[in-house]
N, C-alpha and C positions, 0 to 999 in steps of 0.2 A: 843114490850114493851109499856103497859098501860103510861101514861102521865096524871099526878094528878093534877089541876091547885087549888090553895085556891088565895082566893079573895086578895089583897091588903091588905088592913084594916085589918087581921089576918096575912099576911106573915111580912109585914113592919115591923111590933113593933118586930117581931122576929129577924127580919136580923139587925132592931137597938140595941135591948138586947145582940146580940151575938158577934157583930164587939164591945161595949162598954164593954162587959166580955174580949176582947182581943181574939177573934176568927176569922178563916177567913170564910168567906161566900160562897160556892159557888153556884149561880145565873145562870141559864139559860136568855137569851138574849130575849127581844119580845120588837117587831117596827123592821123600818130601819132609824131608823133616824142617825146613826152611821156608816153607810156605809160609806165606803166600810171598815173599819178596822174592824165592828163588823154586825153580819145578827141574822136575827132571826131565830127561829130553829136549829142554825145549830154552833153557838157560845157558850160558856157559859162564864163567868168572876168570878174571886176569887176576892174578896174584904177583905178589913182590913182598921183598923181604922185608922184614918188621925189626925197628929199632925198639919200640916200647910197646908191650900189648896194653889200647887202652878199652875202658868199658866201652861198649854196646859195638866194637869190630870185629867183624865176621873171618874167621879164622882156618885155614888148614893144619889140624894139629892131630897127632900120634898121641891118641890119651893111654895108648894100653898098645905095647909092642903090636907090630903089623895090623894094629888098627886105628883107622885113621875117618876122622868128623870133620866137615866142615859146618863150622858151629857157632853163636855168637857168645862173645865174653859178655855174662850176666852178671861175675863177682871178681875182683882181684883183692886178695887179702895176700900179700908180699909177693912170694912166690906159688901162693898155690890159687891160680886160675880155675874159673868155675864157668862151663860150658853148656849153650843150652839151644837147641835148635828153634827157631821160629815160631814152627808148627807143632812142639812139644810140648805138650800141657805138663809135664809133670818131670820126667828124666832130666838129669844133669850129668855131665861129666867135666871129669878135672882134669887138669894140666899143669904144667910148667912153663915158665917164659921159653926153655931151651927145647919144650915139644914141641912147638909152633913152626911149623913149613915156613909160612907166609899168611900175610893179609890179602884179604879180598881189596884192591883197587877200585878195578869196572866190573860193574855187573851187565852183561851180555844180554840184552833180550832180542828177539825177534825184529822189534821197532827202532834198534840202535842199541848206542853203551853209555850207561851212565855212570856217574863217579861214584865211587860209596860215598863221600859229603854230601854229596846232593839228595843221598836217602835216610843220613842220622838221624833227623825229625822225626819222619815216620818210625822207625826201627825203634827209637826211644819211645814214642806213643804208643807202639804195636805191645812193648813191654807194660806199660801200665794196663793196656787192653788185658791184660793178663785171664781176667774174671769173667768174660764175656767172649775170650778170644776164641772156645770151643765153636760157636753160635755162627760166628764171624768163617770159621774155617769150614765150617757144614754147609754154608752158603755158596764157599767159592767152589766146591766139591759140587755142590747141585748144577754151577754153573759151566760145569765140566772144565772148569783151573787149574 
């Protein structure tokens, strides 16, 4: 199966037009910064549009004009959202409520699709792993994840 990639800058304003028509999106996954909940290649995520971003929801957001994270909300202090990938020990990025595409729904795996509620527990645990989560991601890397 062929694999189309279009640029950014043409897909964006589409996946922002469609979640604001009230549609859901669904997005293939590229980076690992999301590990170990989400891979590349091998994930995909359905997005919808978000009435309120709350803590630990995994997000499509434009932190920095024509650049765009899918990232989990690790802080909300009013309006300034604070972004941090899964598998990133250290980097954050910031937002606003009104740079947010949408919210991750379903997360896509290989085995079927599951709700993002059904993975808060974990996502809230994988955060406190925070100290140990380096160790933790060395292992799913060995185990070619």
């Amino acid at each position: 199966m062929e694999t189309l990639q279009v640029a950014n800058e043409l897909f964006m304003p589409q996946v922002r037009r469609l979640i604001a028509d009230g549609h859901t999106v669904h997005m293939p996954v590229r980076g690992r910064s999301m590990r170990p909940f989400i891979d590349e290649k091998r994930d995909t995520v359905i997005l919808k549009a978000i009435d309120k971003p709350h803590m630990y929801d995994a997000v499509l957001a434009e932190n920095t004009p024509d650049h765009y994270v899918l990232h989990r909300i690790i802080a909300i202090d009013g309006d300034n959202i604070t972004l941090q990938g899964d598998g990133n020990l250290r980097g954050v990025e910031h937002c606003t409520p009104k740079d947010i595409l949408g919210v991750v729904e379903y997360y896509v795996y290989p085995r079927g699709k599951v709700h993002a509620s059904r993975l808060r527990f974990l996502t809230v645990c994988w955060r406190y792993l925070r100290p140990i989560r380096r160790y933790i991601l060395f292992l799913f890397k060995l185990c070619g994840r």
